[in-house]
Residue frames relative to the residue before (quaternion, step in Angstrom):
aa qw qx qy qz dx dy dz
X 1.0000 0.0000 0.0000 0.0000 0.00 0.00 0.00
X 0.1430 -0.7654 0.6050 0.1664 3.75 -0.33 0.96
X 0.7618 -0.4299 0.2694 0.4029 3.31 -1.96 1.08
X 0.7381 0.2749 -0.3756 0.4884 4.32 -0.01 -0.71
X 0.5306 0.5097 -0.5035 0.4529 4.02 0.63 0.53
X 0.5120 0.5665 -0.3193 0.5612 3.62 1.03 -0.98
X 0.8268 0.4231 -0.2256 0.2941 3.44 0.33 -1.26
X 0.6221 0.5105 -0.2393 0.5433 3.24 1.62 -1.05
X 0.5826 0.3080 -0.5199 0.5435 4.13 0.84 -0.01
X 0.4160 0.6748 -0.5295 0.3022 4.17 0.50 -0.29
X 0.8453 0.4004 -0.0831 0.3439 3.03 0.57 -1.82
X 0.5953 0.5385 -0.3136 0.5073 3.40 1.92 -0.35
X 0.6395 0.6001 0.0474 0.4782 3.40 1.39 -1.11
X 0.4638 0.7281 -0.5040 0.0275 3.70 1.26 -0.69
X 0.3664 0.7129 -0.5135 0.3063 3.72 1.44 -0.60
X 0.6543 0.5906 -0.2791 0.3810 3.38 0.55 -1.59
X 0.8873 0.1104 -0.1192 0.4316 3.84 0.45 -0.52
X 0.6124 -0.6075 0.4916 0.1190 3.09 -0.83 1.28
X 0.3435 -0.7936 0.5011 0.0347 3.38 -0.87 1.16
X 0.4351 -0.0572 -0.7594 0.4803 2.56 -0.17 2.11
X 0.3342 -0.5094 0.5960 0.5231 3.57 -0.69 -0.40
X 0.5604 -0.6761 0.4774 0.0313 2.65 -1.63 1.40
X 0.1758 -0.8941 0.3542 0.2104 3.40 -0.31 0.98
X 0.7173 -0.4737 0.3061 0.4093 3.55 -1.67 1.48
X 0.3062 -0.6024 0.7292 0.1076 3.27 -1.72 1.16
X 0.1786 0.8648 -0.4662 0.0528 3.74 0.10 1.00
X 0.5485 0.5399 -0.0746 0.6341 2.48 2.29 -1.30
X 0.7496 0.0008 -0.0341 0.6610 3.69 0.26 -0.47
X 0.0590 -0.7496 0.6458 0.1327 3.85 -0.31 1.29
X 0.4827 0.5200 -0.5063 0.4901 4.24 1.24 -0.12
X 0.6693 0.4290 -0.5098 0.3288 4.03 0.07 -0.06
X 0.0781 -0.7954 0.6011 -0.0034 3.31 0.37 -0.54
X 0.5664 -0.5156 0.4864 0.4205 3.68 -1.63 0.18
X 0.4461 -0.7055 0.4737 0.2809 2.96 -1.70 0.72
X 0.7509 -0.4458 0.1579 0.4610 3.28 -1.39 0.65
X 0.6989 0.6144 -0.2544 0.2634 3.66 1.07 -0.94
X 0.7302 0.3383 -0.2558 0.5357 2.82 1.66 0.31
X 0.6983 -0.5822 0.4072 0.0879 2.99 -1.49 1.50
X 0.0634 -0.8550 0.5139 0.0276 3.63 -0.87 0.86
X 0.3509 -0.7244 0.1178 0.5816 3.00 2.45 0.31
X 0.4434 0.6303 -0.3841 0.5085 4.15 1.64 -0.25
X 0.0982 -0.7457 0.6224 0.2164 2.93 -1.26 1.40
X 0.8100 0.1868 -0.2261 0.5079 3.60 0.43 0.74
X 0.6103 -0.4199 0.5046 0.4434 4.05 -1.22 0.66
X 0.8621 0.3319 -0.3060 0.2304 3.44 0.02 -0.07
X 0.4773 0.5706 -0.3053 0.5945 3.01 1.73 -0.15
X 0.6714 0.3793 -0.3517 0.5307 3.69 0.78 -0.73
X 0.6015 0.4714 -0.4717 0.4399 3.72 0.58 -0.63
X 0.7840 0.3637 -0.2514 0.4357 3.93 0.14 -0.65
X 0.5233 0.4315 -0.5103 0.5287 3.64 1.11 0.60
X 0.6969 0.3420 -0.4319 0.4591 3.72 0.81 -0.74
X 0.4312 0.6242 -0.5499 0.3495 3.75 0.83 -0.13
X 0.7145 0.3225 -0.2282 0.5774 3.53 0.67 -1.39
X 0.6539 0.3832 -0.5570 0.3395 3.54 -0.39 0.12
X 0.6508 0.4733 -0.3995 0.4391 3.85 0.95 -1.06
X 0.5360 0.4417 -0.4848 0.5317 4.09 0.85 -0.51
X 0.7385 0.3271 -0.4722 0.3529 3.49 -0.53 -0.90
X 0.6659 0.4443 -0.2768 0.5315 4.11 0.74 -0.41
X 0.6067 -0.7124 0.2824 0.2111 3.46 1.24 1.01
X 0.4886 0.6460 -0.4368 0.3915 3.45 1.27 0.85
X 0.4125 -0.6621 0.5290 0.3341 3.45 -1.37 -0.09
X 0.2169 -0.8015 0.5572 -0.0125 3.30 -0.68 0.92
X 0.1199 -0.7146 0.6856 -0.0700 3.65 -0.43 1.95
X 0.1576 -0.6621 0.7210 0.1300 3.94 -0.82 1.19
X 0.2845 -0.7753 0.4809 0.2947 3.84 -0.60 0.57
X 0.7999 -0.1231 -0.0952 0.5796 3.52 0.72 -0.23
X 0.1061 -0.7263 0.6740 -0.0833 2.98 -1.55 1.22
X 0.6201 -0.4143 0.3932 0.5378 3.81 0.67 0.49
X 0.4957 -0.4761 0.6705 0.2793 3.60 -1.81 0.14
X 0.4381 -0.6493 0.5768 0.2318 4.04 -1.00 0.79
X 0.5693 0.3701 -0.3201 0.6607 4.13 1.37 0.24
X 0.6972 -0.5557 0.3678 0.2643 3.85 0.32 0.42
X 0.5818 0.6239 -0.3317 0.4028 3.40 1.24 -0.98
X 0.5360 -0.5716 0.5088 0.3565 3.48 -1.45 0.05
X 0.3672 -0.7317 0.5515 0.1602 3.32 -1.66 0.66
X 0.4565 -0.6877 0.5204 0.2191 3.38 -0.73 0.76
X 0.1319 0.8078 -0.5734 0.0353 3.84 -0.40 0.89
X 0.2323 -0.5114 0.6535 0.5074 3.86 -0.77 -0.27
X 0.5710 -0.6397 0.4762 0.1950 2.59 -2.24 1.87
X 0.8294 0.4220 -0.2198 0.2929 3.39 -1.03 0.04
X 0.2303 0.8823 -0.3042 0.2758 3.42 2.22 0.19
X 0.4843 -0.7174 0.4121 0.2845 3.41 -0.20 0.10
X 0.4238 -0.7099 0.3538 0.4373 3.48 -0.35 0.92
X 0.8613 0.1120 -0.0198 0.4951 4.35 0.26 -0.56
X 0.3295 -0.6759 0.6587 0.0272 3.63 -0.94 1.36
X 0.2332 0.7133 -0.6598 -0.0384 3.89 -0.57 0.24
X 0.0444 0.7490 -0.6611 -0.0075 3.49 -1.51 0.30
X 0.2379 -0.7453 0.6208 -0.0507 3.41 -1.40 0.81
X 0.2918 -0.6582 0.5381 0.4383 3.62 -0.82 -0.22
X 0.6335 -0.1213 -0.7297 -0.2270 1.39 -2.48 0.47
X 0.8610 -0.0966 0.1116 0.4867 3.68 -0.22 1.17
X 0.1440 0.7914 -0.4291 0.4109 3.46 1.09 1.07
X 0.2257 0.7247 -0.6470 0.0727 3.90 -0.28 0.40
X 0.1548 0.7747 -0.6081 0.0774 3.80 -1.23 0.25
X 0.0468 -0.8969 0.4396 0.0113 3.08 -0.44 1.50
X 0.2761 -0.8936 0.3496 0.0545 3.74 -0.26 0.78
X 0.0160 -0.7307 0.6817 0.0325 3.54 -0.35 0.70
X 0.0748 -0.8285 0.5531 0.0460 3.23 -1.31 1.37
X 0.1220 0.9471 -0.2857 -0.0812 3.50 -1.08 0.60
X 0.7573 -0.3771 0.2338 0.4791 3.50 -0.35 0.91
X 0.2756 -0.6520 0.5667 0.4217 3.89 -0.86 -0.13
X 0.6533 0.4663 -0.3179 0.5047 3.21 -1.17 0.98
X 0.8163 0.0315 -0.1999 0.5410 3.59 1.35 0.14
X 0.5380 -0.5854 0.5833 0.1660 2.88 -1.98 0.52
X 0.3265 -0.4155 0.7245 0.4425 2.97 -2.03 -0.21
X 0.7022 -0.5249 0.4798 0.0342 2.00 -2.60 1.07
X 0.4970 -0.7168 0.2581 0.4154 3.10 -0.65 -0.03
X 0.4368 0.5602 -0.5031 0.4922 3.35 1.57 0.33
X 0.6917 0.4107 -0.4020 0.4374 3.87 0.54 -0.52
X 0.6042 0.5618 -0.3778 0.4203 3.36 0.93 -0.25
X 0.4032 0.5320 -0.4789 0.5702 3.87 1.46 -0.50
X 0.7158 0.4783 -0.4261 0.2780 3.64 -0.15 -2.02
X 0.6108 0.5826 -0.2113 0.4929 3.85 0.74 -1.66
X 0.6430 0.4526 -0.3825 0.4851 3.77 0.56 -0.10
X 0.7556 0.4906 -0.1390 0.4113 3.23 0.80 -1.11
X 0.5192 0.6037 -0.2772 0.5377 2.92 1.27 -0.40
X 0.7906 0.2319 -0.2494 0.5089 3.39 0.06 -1.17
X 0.5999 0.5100 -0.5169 0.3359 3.78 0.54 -0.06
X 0.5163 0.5089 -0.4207 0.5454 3.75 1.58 0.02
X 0.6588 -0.6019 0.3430 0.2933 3.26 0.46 -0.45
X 0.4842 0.7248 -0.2942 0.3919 3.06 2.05 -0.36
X 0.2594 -0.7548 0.5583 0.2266 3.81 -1.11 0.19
X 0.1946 -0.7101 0.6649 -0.1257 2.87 -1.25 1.79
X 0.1375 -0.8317 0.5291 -0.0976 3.81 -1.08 1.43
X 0.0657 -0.7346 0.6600 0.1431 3.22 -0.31 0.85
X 0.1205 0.7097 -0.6938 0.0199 3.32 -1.37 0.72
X 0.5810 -0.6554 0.4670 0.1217 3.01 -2.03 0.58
X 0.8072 0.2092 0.1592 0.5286 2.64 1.40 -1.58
X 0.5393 -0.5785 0.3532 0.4998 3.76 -0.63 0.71
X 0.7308 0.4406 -0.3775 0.3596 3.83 0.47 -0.84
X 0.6904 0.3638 -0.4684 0.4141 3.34 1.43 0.51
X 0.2900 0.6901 -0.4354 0.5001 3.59 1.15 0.73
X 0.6288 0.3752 -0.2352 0.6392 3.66 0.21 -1.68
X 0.6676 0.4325 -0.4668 0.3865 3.76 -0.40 -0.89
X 0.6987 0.4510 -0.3602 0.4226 3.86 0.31 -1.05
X 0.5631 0.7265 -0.1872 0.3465 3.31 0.85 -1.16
X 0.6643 0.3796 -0.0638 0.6407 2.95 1.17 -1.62
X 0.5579 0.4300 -0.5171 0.4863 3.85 0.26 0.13
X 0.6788 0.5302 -0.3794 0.3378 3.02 0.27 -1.42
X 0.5775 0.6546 -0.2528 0.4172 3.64 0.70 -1.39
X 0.6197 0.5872 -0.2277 0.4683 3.89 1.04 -0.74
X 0.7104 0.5060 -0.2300 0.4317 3.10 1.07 -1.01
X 0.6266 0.3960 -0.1836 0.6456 3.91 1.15 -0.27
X 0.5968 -0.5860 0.4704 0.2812 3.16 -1.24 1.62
X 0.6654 -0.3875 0.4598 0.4423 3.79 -1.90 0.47
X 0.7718 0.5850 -0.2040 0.1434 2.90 0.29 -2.03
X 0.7230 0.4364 -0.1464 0.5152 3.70 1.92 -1.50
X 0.4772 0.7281 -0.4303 0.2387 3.52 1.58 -0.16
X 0.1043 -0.9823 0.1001 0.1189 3.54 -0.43 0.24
């Protein structure tokens, strides 16, 4: 997603971002935004299934890791998984852990997020959708103009 695409869902979307924009928890993904501010989701799950649909319509797969069993029963997950896996070609992976303002990851997700990046994989915590697109958009950088797709 290049910087006047970012800008053009802003302006369709302002619900979606919080006035100031809110700044990236890259450096300290446990601070996060405080509760007093608004990310325009009234709940982790509503905000998780808008970035679901925004990463499909931008031509990713979207894995949700746990969403209940469709028989009622509990699912078995490792604890501390991240809440959404997406990937694309050419060889794109991006995993996301979203959260409400006002919370952190735990400290079991905070084990999972270690491990990860010591593989090499990228893991985001975000609050907000304009920190989603933002990750997205890095990623995107990393893969020639020509093979993007």
């Amino acid at each position: 997603m290049s910087e006047s695409e970012l800008r053009e869902y802003q302006r369709r979307h302002p619900h979606l971002f919080p006035e100031p924009p809110a700044p990236a928890p890259a450096s300290a993904p446990s601070a996060g935004l405080p509760a007093s501010v608004s990310n325009g989701y009234p709940s982790e799950k509503a905000f998780q299934a808008d970035v679901v649909r925004e990463l499909t319509a931008r031509g990713w797969t979207v894995w949700q890791m746990y969403l209940g069993s469709q028989h009622g029963g509990s699912v078995h997950m490792t604890k501390g998984i991240p809440d959404i896996c997406a990937f694309r070609a050419p060889g794109l992976l991006l995993w996301l852990e979203l959260k409400q303002p006002g919370n952190k990851p735990s400290p079991a997700q905070l084990e999972r997020h270690e491990e990860l990046r010591r593989a090499g994989l990228p893991i985001t915590v975000a609050w907000t959708m304009e920190q989603v697109l933002r990750a997205e958009h890095a990623l995107s950088l990393l893969i020639p103009s020509e093979v993007t797709p």
